[in-house]
HTML snippet that shows the backbone in 3Dmol.js (N, CA, C, O; Angstrom):
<script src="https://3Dmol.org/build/3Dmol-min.js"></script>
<div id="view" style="width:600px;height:400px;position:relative"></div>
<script>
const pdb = `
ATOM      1  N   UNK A   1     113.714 131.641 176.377  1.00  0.00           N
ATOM      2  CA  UNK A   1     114.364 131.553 175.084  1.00  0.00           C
ATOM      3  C   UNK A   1     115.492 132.576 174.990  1.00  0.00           C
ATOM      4  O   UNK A   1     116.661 132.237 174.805  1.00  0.00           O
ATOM      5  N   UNK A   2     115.022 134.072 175.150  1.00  0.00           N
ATOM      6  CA  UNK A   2     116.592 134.840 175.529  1.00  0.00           C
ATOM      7  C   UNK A   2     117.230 134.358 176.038  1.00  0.00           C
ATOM      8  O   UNK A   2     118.175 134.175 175.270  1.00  0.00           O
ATOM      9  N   UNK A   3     117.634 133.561 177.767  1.00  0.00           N
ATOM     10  CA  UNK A   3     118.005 132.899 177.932  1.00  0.00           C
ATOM     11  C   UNK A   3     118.979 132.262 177.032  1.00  0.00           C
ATOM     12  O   UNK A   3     120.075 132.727 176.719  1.00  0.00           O
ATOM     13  N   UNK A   4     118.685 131.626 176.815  1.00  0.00           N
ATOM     14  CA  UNK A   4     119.098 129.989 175.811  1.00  0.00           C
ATOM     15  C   UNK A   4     120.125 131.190 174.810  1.00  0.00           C
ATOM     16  O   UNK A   4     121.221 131.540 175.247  1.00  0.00           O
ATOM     17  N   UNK A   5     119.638 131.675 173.580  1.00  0.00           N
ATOM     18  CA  UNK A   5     120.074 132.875 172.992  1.00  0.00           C
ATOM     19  C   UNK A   5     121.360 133.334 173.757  1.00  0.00           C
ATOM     20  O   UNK A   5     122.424 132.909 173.306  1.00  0.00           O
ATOM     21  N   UNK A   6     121.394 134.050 174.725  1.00  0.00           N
ATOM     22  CA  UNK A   6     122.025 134.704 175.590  1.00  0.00           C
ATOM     23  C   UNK A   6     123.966 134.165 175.840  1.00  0.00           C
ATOM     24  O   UNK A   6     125.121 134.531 175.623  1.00  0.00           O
ATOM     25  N   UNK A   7     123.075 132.992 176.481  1.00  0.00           N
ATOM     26  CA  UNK A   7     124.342 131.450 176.456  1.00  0.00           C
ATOM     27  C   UNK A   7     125.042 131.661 175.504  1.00  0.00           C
ATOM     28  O   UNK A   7     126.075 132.330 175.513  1.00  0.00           O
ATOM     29  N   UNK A   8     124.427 130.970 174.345  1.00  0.00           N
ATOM     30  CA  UNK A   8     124.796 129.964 173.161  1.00  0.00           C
ATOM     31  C   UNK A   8     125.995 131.347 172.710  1.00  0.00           C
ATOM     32  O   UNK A   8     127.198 131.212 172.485  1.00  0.00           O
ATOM     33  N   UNK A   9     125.301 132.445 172.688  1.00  0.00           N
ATOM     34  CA  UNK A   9     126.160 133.476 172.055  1.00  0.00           C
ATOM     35  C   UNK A   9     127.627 133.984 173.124  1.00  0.00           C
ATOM     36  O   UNK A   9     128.528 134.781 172.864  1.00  0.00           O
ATOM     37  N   UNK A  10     127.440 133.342 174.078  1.00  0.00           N
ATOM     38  CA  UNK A  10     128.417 134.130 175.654  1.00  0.00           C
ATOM     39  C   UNK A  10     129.459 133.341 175.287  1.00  0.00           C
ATOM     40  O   UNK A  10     130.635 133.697 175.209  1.00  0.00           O
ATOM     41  N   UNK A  11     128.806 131.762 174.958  1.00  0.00           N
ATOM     42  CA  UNK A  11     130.192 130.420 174.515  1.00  0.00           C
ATOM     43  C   UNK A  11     130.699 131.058 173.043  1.00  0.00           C
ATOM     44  O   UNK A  11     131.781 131.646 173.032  1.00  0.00           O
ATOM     45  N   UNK A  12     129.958 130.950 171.862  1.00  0.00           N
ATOM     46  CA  UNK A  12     130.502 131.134 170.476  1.00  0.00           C
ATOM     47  C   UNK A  12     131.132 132.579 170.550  1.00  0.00           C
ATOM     48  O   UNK A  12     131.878 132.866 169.613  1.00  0.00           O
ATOM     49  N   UNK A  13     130.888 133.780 171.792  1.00  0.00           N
ATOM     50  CA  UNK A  13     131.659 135.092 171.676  1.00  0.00           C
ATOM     51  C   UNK A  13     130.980 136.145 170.595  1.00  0.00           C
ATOM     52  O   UNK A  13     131.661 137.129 170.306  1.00  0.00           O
ATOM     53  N   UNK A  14     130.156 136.051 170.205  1.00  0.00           N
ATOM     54  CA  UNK A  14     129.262 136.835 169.147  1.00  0.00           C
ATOM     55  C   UNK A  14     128.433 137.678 169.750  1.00  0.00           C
ATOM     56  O   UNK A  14     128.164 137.674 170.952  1.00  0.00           O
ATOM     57  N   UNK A  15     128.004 138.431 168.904  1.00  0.00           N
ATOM     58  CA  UNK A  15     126.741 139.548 169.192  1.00  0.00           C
ATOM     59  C   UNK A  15     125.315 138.355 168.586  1.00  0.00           C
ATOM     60  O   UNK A  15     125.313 137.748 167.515  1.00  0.00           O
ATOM     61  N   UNK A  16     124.635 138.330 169.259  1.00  0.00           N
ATOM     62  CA  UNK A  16     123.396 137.386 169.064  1.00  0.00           C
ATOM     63  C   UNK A  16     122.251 137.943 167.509  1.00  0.00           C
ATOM     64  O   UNK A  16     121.660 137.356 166.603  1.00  0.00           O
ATOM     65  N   UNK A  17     122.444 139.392 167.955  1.00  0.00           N
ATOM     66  CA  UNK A  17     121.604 140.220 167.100  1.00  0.00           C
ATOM     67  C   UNK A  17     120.748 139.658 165.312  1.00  0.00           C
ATOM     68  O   UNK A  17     119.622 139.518 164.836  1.00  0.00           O
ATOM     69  N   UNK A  18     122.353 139.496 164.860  1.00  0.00           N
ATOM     70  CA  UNK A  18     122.120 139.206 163.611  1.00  0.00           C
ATOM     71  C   UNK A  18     121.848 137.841 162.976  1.00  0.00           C
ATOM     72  O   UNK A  18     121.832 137.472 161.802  1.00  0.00           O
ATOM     73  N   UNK A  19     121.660 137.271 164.031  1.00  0.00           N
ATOM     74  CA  UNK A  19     122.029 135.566 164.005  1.00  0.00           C
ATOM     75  C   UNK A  19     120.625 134.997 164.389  1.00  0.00           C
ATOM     76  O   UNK A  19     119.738 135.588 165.005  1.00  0.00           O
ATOM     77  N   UNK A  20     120.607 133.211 163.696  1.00  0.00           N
ATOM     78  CA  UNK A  20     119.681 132.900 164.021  1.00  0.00           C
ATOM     79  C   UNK A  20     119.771 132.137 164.808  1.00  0.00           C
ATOM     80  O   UNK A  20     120.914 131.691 164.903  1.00  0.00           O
ATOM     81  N   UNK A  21     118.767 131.560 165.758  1.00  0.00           N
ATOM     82  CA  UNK A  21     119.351 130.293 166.888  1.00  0.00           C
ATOM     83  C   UNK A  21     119.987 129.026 166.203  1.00  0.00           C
ATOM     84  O   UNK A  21     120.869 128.333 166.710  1.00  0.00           O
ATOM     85  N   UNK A  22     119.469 128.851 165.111  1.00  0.00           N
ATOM     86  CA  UNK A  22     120.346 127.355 164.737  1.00  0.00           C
ATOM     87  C   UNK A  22     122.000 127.654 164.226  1.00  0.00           C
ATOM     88  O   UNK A  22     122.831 126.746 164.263  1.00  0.00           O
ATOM     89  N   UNK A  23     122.407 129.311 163.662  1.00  0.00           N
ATOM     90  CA  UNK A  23     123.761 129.722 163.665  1.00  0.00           C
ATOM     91  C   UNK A  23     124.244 129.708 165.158  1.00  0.00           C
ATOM     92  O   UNK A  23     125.252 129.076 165.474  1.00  0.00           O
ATOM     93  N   UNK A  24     123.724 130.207 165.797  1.00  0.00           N
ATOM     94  CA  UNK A  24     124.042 130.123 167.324  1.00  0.00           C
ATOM     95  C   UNK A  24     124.750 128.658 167.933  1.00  0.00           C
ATOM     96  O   UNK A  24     125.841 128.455 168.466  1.00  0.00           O
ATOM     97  N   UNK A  25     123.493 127.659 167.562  1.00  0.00           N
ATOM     98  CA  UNK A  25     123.912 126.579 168.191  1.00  0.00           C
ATOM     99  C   UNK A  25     124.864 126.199 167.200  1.00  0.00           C
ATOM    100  O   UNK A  25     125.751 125.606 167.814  1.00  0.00           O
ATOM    101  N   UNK A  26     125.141 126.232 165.984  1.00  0.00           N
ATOM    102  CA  UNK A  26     126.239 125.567 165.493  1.00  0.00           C
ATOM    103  C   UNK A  26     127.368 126.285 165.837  1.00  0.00           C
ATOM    104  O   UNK A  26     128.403 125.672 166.098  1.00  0.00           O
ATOM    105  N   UNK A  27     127.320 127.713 165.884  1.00  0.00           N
ATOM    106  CA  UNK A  27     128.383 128.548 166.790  1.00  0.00           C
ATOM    107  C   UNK A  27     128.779 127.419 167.614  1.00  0.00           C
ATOM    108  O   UNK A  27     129.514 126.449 167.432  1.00  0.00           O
ATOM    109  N   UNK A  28     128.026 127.867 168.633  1.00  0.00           N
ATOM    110  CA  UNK A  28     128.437 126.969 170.267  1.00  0.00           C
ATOM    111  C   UNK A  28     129.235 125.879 169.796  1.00  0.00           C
ATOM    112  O   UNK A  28     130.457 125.879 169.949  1.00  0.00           O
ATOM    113  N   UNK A  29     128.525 124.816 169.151  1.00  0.00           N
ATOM    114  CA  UNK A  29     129.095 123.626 169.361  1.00  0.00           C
ATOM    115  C   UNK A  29     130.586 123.464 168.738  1.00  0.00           C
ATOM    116  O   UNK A  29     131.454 122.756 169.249  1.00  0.00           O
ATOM    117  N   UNK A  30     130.770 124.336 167.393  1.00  0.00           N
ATOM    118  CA  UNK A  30     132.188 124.596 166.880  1.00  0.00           C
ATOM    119  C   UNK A  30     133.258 124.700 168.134  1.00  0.00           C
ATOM    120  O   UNK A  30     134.211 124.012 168.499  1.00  0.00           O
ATOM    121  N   UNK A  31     132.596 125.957 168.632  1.00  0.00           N
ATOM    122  CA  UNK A  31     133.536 126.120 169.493  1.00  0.00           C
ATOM    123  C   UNK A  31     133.694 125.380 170.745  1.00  0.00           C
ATOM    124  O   UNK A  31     134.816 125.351 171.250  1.00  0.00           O
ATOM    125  N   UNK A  32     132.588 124.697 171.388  1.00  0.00           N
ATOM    126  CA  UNK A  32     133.223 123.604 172.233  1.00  0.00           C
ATOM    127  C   UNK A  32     134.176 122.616 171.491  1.00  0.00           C
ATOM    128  O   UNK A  32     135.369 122.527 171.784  1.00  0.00           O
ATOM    129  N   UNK A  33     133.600 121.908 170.550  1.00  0.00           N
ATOM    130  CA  UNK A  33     134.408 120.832 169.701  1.00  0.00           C
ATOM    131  C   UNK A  33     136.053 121.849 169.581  1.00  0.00           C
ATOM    132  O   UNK A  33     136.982 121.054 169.440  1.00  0.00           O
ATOM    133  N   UNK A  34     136.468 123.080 169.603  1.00  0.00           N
ATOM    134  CA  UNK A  34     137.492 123.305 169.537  1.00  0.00           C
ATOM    135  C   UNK A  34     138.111 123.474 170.806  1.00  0.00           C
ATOM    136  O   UNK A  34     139.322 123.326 170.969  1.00  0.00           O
ATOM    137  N   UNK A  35     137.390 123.751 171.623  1.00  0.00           N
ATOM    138  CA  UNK A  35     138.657 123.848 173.200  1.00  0.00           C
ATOM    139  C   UNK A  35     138.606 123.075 173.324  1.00  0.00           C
ATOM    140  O   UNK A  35     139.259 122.997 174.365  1.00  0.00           O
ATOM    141  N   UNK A  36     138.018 121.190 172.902  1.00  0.00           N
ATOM    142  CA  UNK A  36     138.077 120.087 173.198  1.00  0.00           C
ATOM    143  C   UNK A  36     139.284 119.141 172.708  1.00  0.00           C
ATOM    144  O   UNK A  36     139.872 118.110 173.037  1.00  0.00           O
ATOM    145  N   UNK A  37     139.287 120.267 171.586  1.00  0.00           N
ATOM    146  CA  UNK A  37     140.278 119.701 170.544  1.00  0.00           C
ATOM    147  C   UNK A  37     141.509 120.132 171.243  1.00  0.00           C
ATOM    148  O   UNK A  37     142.363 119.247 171.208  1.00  0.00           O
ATOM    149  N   UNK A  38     141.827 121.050 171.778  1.00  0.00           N
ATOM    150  CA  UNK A  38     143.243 122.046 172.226  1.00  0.00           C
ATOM    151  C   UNK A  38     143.178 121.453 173.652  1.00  0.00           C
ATOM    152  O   UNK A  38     144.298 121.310 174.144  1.00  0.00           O
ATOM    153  N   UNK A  39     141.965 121.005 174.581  1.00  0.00           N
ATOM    154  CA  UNK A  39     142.699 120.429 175.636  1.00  0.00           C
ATOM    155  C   UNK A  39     142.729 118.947 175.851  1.00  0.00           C
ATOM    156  O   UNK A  39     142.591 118.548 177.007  1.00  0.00           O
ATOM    157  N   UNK A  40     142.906 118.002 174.796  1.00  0.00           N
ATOM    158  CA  UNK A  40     142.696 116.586 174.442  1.00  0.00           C
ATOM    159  C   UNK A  40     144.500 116.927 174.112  1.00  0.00           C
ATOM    160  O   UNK A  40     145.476 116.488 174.719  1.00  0.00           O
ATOM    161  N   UNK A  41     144.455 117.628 173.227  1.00  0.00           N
ATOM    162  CA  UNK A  41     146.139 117.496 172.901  1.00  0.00           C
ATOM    163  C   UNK A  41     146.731 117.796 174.263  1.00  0.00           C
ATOM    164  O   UNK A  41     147.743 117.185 174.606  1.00  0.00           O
ATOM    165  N   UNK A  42     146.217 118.625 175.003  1.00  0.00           N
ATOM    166  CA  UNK A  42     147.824 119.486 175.769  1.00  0.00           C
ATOM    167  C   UNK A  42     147.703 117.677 177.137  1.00  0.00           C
ATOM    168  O   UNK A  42     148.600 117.149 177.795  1.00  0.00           O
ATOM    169  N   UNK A  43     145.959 117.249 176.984  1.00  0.00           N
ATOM    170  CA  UNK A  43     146.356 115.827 178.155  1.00  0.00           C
ATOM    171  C   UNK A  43     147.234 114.649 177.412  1.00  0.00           C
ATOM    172  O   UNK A  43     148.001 113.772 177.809  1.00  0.00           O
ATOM    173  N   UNK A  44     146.785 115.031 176.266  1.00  0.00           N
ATOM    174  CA  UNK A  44     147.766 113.963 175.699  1.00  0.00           C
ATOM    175  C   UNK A  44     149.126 113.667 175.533  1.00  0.00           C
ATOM    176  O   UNK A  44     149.771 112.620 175.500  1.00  0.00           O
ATOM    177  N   UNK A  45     149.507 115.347 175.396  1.00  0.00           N
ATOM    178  CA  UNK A  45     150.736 115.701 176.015  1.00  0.00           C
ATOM    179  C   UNK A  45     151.309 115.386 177.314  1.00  0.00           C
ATOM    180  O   UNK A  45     152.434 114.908 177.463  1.00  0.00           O
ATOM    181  N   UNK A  46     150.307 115.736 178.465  1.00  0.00           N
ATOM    182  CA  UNK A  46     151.298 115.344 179.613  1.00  0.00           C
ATOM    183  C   UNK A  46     150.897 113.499 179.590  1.00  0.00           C
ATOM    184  O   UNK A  46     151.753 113.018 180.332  1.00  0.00           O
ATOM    185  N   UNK A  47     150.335 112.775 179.265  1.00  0.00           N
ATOM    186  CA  UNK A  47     150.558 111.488 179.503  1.00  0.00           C
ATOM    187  C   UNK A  47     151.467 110.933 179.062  1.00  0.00           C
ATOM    188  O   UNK A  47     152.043 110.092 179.753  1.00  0.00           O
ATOM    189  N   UNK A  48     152.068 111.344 177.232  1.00  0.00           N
ATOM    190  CA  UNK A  48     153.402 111.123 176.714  1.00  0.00           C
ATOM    191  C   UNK A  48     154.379 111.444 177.464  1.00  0.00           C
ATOM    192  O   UNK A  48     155.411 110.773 177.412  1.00  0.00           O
ATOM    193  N   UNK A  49     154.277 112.446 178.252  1.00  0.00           N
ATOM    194  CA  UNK A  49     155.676 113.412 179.238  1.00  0.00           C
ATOM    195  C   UNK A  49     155.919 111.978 179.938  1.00  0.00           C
ATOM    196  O   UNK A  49     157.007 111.425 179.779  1.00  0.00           O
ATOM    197  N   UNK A  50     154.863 111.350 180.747  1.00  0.00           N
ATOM    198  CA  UNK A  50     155.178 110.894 181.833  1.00  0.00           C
ATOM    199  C   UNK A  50     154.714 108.821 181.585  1.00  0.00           C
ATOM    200  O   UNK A  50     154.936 107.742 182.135  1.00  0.00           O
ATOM    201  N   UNK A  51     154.201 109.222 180.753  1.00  0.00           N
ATOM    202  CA  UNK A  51     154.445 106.959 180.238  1.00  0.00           C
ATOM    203  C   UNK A  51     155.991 106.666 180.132  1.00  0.00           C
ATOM    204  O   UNK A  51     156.997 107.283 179.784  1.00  0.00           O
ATOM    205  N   UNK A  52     155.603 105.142 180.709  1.00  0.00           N
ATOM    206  CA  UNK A  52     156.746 104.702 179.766  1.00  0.00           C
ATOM    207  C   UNK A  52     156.943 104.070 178.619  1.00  0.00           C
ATOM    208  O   UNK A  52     156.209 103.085 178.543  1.00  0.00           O
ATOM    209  N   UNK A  53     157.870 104.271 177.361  1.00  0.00           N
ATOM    210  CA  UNK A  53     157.796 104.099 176.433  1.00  0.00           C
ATOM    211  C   UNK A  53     157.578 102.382 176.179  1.00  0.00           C
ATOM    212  O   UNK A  53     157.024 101.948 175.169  1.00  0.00           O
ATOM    213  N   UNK A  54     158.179 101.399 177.411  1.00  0.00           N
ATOM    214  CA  UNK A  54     158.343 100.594 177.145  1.00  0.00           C
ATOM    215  C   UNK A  54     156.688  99.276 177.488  1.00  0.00           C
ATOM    216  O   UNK A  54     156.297  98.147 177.191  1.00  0.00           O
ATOM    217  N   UNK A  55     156.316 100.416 178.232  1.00  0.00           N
ATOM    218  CA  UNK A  55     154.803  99.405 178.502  1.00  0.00           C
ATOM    219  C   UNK A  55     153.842 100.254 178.223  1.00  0.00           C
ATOM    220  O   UNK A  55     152.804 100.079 178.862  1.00  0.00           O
ATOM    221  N   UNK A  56     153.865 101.390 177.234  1.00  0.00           N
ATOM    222  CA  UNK A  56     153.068 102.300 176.901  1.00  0.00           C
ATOM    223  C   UNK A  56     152.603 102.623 175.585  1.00  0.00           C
ATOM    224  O   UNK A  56     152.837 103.807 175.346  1.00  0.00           O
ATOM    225  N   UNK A  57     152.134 102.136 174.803  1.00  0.00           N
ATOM    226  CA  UNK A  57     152.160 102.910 173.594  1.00  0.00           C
ATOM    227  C   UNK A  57     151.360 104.563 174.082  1.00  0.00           C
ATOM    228  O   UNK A  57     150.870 104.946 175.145  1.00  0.00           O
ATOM    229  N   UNK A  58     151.548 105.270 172.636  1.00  0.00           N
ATOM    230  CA  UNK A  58     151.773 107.020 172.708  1.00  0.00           C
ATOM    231  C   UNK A  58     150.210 107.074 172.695  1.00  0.00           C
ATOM    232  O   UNK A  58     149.514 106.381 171.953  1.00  0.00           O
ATOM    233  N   UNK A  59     149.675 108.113 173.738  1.00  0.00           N
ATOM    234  CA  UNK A  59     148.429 108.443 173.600  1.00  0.00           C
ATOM    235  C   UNK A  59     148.379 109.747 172.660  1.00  0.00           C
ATOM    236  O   UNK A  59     149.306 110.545 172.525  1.00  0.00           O
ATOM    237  N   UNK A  60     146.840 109.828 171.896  1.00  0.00           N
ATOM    238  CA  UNK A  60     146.714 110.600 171.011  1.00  0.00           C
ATOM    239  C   UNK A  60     145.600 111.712 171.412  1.00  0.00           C
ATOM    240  O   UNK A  60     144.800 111.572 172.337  1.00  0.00           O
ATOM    241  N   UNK A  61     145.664 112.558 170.772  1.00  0.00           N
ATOM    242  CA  UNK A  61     144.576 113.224 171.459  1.00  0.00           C
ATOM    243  C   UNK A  61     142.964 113.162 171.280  1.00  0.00           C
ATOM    244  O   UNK A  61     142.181 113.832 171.954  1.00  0.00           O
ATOM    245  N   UNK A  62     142.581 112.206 170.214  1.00  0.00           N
ATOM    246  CA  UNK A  62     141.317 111.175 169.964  1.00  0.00           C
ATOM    247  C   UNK A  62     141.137 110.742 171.024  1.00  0.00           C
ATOM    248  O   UNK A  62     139.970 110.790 171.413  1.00  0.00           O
ATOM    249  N   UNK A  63     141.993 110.241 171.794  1.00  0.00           N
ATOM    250  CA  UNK A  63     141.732 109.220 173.129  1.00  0.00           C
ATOM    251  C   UNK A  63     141.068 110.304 173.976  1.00  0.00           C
ATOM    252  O   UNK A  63     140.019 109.956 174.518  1.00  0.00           O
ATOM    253  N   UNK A  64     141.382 111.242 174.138  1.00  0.00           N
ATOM    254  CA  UNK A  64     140.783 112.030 174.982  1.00  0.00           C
ATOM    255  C   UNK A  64     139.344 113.290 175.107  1.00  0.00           C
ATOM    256  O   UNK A  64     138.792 113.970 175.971  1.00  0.00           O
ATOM    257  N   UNK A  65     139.229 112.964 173.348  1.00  0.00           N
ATOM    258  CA  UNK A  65     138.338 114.148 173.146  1.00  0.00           C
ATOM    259  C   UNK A  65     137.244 113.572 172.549  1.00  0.00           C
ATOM    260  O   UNK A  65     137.315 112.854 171.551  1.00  0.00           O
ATOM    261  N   UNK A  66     135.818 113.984 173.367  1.00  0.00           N
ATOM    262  CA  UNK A  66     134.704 113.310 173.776  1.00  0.00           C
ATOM    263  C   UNK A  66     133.974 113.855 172.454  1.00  0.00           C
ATOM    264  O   UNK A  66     132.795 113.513 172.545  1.00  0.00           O
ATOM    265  N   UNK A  67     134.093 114.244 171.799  1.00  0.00           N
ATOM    266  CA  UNK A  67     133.640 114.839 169.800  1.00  0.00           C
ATOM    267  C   UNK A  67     134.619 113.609 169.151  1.00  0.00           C
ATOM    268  O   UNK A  67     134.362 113.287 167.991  1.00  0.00           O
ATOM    269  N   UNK A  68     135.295 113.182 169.574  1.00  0.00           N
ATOM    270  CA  UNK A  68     136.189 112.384 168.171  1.00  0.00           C
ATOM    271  C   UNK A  68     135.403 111.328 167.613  1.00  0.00           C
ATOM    272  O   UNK A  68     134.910 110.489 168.368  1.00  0.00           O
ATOM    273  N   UNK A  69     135.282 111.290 166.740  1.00  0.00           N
ATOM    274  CA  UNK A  69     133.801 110.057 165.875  1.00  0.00           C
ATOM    275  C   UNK A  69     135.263 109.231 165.437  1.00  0.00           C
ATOM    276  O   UNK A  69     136.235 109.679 164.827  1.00  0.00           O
ATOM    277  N   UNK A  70     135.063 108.082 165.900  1.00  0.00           N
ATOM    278  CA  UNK A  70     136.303 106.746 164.739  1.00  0.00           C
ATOM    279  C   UNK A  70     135.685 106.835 163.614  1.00  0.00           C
ATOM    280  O   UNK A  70     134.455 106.879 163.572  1.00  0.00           O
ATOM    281  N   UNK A  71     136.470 106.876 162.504  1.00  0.00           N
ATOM    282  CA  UNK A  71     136.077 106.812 161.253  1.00  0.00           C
ATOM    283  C   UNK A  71     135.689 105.495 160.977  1.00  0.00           C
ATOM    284  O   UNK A  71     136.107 104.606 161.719  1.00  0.00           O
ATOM    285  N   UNK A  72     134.902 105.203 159.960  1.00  0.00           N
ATOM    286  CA  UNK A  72     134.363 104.120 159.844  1.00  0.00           C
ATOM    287  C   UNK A  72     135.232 103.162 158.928  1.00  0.00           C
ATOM    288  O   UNK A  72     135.820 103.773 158.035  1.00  0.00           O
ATOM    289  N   UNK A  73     135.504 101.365 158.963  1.00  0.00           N
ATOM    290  CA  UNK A  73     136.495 100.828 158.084  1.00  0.00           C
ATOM    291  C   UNK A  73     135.341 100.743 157.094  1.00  0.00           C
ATOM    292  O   UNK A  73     134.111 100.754 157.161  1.00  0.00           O
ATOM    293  N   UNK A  74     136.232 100.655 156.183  1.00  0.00           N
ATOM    294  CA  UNK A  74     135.345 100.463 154.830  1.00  0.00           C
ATOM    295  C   UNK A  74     135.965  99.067 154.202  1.00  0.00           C
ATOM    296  O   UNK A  74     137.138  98.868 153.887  1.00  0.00           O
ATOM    297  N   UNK A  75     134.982  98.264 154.121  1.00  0.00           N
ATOM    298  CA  UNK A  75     135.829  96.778 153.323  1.00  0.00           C
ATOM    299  C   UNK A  75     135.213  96.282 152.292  1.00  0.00           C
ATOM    300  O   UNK A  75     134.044  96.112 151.946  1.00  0.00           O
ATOM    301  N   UNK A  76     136.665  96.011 151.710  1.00  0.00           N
ATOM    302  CA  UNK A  76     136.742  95.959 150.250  1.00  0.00           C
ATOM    303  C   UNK A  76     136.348  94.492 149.839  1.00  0.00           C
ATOM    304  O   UNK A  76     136.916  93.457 150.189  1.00  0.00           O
ATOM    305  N   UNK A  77     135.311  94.620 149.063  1.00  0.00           N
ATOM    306  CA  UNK A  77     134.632  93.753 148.233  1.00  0.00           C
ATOM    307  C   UNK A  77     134.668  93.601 147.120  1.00  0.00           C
ATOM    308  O   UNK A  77     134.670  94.688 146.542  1.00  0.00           O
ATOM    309  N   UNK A  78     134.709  92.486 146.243  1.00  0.00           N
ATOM    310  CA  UNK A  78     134.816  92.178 144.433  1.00  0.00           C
ATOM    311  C   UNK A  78     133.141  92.403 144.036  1.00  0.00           C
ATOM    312  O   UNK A  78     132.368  91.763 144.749  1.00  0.00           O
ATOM    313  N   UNK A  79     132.521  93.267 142.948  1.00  0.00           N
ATOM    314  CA  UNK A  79     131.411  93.544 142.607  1.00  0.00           C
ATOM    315  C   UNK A  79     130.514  92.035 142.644  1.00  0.00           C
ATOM    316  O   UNK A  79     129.309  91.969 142.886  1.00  0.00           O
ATOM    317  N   UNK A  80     131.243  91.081 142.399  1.00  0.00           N
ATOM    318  CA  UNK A  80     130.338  89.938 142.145  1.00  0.00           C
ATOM    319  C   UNK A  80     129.751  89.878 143.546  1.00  0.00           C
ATOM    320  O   UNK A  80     128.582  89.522 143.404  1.00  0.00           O
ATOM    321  N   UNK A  81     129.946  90.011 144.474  1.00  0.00           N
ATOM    322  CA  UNK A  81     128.966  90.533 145.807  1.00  0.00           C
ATOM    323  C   UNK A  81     127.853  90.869 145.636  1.00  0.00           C
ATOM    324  O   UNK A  81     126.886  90.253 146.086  1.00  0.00           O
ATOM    325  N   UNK A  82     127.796  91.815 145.016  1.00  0.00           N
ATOM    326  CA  UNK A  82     126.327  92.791 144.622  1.00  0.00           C
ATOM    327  C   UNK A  82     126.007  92.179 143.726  1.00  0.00           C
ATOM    328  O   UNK A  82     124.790  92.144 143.907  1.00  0.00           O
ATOM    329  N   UNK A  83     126.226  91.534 142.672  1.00  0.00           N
ATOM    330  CA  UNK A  83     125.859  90.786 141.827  1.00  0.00           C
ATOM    331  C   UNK A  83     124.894  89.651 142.564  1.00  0.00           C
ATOM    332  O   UNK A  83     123.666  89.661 142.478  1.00  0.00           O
ATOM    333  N   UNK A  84     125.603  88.756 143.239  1.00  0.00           N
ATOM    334  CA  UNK A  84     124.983  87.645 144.353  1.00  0.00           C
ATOM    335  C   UNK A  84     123.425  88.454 145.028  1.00  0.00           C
ATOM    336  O   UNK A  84     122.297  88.040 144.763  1.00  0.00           O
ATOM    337  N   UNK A  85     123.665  89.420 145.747  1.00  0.00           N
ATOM    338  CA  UNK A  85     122.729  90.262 146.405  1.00  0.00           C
ATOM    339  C   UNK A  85     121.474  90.358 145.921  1.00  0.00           C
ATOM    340  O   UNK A  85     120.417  89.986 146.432  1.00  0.00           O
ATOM    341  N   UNK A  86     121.813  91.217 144.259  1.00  0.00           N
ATOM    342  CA  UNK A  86     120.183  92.464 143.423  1.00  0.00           C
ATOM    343  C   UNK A  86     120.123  91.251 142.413  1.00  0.00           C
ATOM    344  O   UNK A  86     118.933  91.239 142.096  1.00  0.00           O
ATOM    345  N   UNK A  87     120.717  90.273 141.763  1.00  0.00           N
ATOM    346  CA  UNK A  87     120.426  90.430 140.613  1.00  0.00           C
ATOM    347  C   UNK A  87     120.069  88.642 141.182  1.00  0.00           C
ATOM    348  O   UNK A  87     120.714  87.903 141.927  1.00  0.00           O
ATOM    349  N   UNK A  88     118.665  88.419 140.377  1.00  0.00           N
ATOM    350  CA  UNK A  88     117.751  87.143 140.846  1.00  0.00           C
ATOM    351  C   UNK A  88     118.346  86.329 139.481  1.00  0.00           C
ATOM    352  O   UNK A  88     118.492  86.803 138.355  1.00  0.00           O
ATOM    353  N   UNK A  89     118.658  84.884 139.966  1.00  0.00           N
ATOM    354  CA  UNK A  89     118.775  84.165 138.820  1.00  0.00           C
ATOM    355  C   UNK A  89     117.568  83.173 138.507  1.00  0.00           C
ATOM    356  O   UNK A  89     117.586  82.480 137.490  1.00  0.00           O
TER     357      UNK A  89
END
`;
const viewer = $3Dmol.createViewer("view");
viewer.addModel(pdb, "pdb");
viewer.setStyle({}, {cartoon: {color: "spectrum"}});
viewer.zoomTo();
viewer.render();
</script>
């Protein structure tokens, strides 16, 4: 378990001391999700350097970073939906 402790705090850069393991692990994971974030852009960068514009659309740095959740579509419905659904005739 020090161990584990030990880590989590070596990645997030902290003193372990005052902290509890579940601050720890959310430490950690912040900070992976952020060098993920900074090296998703700089690949995304060199693939823009070097595509071509004309058979390429622009890569983003979502495409590359293994934390990016797609947001979810949300579709738009008239209440009489839910009406149809809960309400028994």
């Amino acid at each position: 378990m020090d161990d584990l402790i030990l880590e989590l705090a070596g990645i997030a850069g902290v003193n372990p001391d005052p902290l509890t393991l579940r601050e720890l692990v959310t430490l950690a994971e912040a900070r992976g999700r952020f060098e993920w974030e900074q090296t998703a852009s700089l690949m995304a960068l060199v693939v823009n350097l070097v595509r071509n514009p004309k058979k390429s659309k622009p890569a983003k740095s979502s495409d590359f970073n293994p934390y990016y959740v797609k947001p979810k579509t949300i579709v738009k419905a008239p209440l009489s939906i839910l009406k149809e659904v809960f309400v028994r005739n």
